[in-house]
N, C-alpha and C positions, 0 to 999 in steps of 0.2 A: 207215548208222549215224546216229543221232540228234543232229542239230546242236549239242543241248548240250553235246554230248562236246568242242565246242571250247574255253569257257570250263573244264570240267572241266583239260581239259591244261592248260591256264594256270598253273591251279594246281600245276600238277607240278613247270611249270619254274619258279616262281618258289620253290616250297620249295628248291628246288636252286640254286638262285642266291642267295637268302637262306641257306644254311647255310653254303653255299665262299666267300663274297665277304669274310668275316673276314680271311681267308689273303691278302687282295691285299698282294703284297710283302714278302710275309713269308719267300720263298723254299721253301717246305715243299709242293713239286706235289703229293706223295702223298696229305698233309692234307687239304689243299683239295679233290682228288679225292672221298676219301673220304666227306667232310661234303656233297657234292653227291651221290651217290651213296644217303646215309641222307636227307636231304632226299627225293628223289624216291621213292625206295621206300615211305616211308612215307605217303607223300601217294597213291600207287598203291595203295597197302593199302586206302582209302576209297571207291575209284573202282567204279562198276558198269559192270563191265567184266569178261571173261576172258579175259585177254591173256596173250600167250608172247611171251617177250623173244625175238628172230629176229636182232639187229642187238646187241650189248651190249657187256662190259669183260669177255670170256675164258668160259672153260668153268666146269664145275661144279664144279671144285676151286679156283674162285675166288672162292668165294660169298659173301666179303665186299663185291664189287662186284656191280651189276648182270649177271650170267651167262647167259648163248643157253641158252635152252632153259627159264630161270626163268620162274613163272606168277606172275600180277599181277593185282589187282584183288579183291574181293568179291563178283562177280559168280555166277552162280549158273543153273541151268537152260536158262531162254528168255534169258539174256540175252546182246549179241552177243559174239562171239567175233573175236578181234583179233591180228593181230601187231605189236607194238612195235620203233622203235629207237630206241634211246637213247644220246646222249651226257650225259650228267649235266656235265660240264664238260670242253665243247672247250677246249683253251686252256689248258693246265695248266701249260705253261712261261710264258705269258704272266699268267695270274693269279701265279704265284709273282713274277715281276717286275714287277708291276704294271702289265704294258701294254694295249693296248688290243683288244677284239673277243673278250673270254672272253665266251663263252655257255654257256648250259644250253638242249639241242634233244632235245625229243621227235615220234615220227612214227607215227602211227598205219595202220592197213589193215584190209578184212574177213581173215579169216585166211586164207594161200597167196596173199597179192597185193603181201608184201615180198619182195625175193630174196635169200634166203640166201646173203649175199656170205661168202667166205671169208676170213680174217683176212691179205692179201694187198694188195699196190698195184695200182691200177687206172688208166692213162690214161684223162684226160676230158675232154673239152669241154664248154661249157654257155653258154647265152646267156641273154636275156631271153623277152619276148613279141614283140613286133618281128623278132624272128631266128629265131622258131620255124622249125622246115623247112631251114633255108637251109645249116646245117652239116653237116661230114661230117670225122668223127674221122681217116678216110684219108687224105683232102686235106691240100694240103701248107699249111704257116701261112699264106703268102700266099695261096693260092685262098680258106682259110676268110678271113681278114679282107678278101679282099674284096665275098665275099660277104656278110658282116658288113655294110661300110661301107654295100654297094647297098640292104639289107635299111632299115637306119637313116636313106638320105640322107646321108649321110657322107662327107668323106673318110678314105680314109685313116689322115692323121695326125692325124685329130679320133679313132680310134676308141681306147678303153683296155683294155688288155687285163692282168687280173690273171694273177699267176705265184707261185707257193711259192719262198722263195727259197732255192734249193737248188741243188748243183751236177749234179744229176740233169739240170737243165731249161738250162744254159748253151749249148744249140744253139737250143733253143725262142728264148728270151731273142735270140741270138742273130739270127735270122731275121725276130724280130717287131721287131729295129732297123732291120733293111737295108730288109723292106716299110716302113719310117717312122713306125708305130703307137707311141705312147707307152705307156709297162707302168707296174704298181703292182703291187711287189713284198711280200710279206705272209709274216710268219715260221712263222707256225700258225695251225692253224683253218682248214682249206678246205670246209666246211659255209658257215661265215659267207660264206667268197671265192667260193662260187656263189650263196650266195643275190643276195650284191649285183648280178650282173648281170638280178637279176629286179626290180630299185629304179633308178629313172631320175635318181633325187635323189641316189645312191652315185657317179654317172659313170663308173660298170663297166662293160662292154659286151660281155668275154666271157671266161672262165675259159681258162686251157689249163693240162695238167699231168700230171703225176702223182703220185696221191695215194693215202689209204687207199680200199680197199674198201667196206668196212662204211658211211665219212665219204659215198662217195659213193651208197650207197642214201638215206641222208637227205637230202643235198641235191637228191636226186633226187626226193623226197618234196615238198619245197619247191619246187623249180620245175613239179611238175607243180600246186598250187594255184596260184602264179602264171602259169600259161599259158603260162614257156619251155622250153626243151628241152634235153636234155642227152642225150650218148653218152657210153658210159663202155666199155673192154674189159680185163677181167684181165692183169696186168703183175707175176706174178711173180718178185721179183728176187733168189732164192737158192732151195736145196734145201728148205730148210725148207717154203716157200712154196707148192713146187709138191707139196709132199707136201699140204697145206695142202687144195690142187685136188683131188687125186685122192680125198683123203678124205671128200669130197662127192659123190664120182662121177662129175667134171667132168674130159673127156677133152682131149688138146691142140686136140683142133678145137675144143672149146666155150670153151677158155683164148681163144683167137684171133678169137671171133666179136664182132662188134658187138654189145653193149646200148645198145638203143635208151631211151629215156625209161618205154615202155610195158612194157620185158623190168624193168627195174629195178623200178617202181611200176606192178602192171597193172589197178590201178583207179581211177578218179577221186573212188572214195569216199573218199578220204584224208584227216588231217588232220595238220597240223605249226604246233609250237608252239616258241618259241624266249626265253628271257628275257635281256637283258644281265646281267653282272655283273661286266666292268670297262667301262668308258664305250669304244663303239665307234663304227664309221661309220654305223652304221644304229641301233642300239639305244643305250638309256644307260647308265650302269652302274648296280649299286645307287647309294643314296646311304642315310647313315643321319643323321636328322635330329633325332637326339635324342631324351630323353624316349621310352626305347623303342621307337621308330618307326626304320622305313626307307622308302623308296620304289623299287618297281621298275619297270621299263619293258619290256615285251613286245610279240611280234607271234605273231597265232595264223591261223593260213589253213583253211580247206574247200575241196578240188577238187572237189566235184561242185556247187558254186557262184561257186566264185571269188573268197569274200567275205576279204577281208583285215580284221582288226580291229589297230588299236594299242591297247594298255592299260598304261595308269599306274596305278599302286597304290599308297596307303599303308599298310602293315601296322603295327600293334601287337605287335610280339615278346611282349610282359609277356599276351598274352590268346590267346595259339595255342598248345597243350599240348603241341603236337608239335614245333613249333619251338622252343619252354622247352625241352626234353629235348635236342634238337639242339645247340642253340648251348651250352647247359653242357658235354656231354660235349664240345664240340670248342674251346672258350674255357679249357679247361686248357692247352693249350701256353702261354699268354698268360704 
């Protein structure tokens, strides 16, 4: 895929972050969903690109949102062909109460090298680059963080280990106090809570949990441009879920099998792009600075180079046709 496609995403997510960021704290998660949602569609409408949403917000009877199996882009003929995932807005409890690490993440692939995760929970681990190799989803919490700490030069109770806080995870929790490791616990958004263990400046060191699906191909997508690793294995937690499974064609031995980094994302031609839009650990939120303007703050990655970009932006609202259209229709709640 053509390097430009990285900046291209940029733009995707920051449409999406400039359209939901109105909603911070305004308590309306649907809203806000949705204005990120028209935000990136519409900016995908410009893209040359032929892309099929693989990774998205529901099937095709929810076509208001981004929907699996929706086509994207303008793209035409010779040009490449792609699968997308998309979160338009991680965070949507977190935007409605204006807390911190709402993002808008997109993730790009040649087509058949995202996996088609089922809308289902997934146990995961993930580290940085430093810890590439060194984990093992089976391994009990203390084998992995010690292999963590040896990986880093560490000890120990220097390594931090993020957790969802939920009562799912009160044994994880649990085990990572008696090994001595200190945790940061984080209430939504585990796209963001992996990515940070690929950022040495976050003081993450290494994700455990269980979480969505879908959440963990993307972050899977991101740590394979940042050089760490992740395992993730299908965690079905009700009937629903494992109908979910079968409806893919996915048998209890393949529920049960290891995805490794490569089974999740099986190219390094990948790209992921991520924009803040409430102020987080790693990105900033918008800011609107008056006079029409906003400012956003992004990170966009390439795996088949490894180039990480940060980009600050100032948009003009009153001169982008598409964002005029956006923020009117979604500035009527006001």
């Amino acid at each position: 895929m053509d390097r430009s496609l990285s900046l291209e995403l940029v733009r995707v997510t920051e449409a999406a972050a400039l359209a939901s960021a109105s909603y911070m704290g305004r308590g309306d998660k649907e809203g806000a969903d949705q204005a990120a949602v028209d935000g990136m569609r519409s900016t995908f409408a410009s893209l040359l690109i032929k892309g099929t949403v693989v990774i998205g917000e529901g099937e095709l009877d929810e076509a208001p949102m981004l929907y699996i199996g929706e086509e994207v882009g303008c793209g035409e003929g010779s040009d490449v062909e792609v699968d997308i995932a998309v979160d338009p807005l991680e965070g949507t409890n977190l935007i409605a109460k204006g807390l911190p690490n709402a993002i808008a993440v997109v993730a790009i692939a040649p087509k058949g090298c995202l996996l088609h995760a089922p809308d289902t929970y997934m146990k995961k681990i993930a580290v940085g680059p430093k810890a590439k190799g060194v984990v093992n989803i089976d391994a009990s919490v203390r084998e992995n963080l010690e292999a963590v700490a040896n990986a880093l030069d560490k000890n120990i109770e220097d390594i931090t280990v993020i957790i969802q806080d939920r009562p799912r995870h009160q044994e994880i929790i649990s085990e990572v106090r008696e090994a001595g490791a200190r945790i940061k616990l984080f209430s939504d958004g585990d796209v963001a809570a992996a990515m940070a263990t690929g950022f040495e400046e976050t003081g993450v060191d290494i994700l455990m949990g269980i979480g969505g699906a879908p959440e963990g191909v993307i972050a899977a997508a991101a740590l394979k441009c940042l050089g760490g690793d992740m395992q993730g294995k299908l965690h079905p937690m009700s009937e629903e879920e494992w109908k979910r499974c079968s409806e893919l064609g996915l048998t209890e031995q393949d529920v049960h099998r290891i995805l490794t980094l490569d089974d999740l994302v099986s190219s390094e031609d990948c790209f992921f792009a991520a924009t803040g839009i409430t102020q987080g650990d790693l990105l900033k939120g918008v800011i609107y600075l008056g006079n029409n303007q906003a400012q956003t703050h992004s990170v966009v990655m390439r795996g088949r180079t490894g180039t990480i970009r940060f980009v600050e932006a100032i948009h003009r609202l009153d001169k982008n046709e598409t964002m005029i259209n956006i923020l009117e229709k979604h500035r009527r709640h006001d």
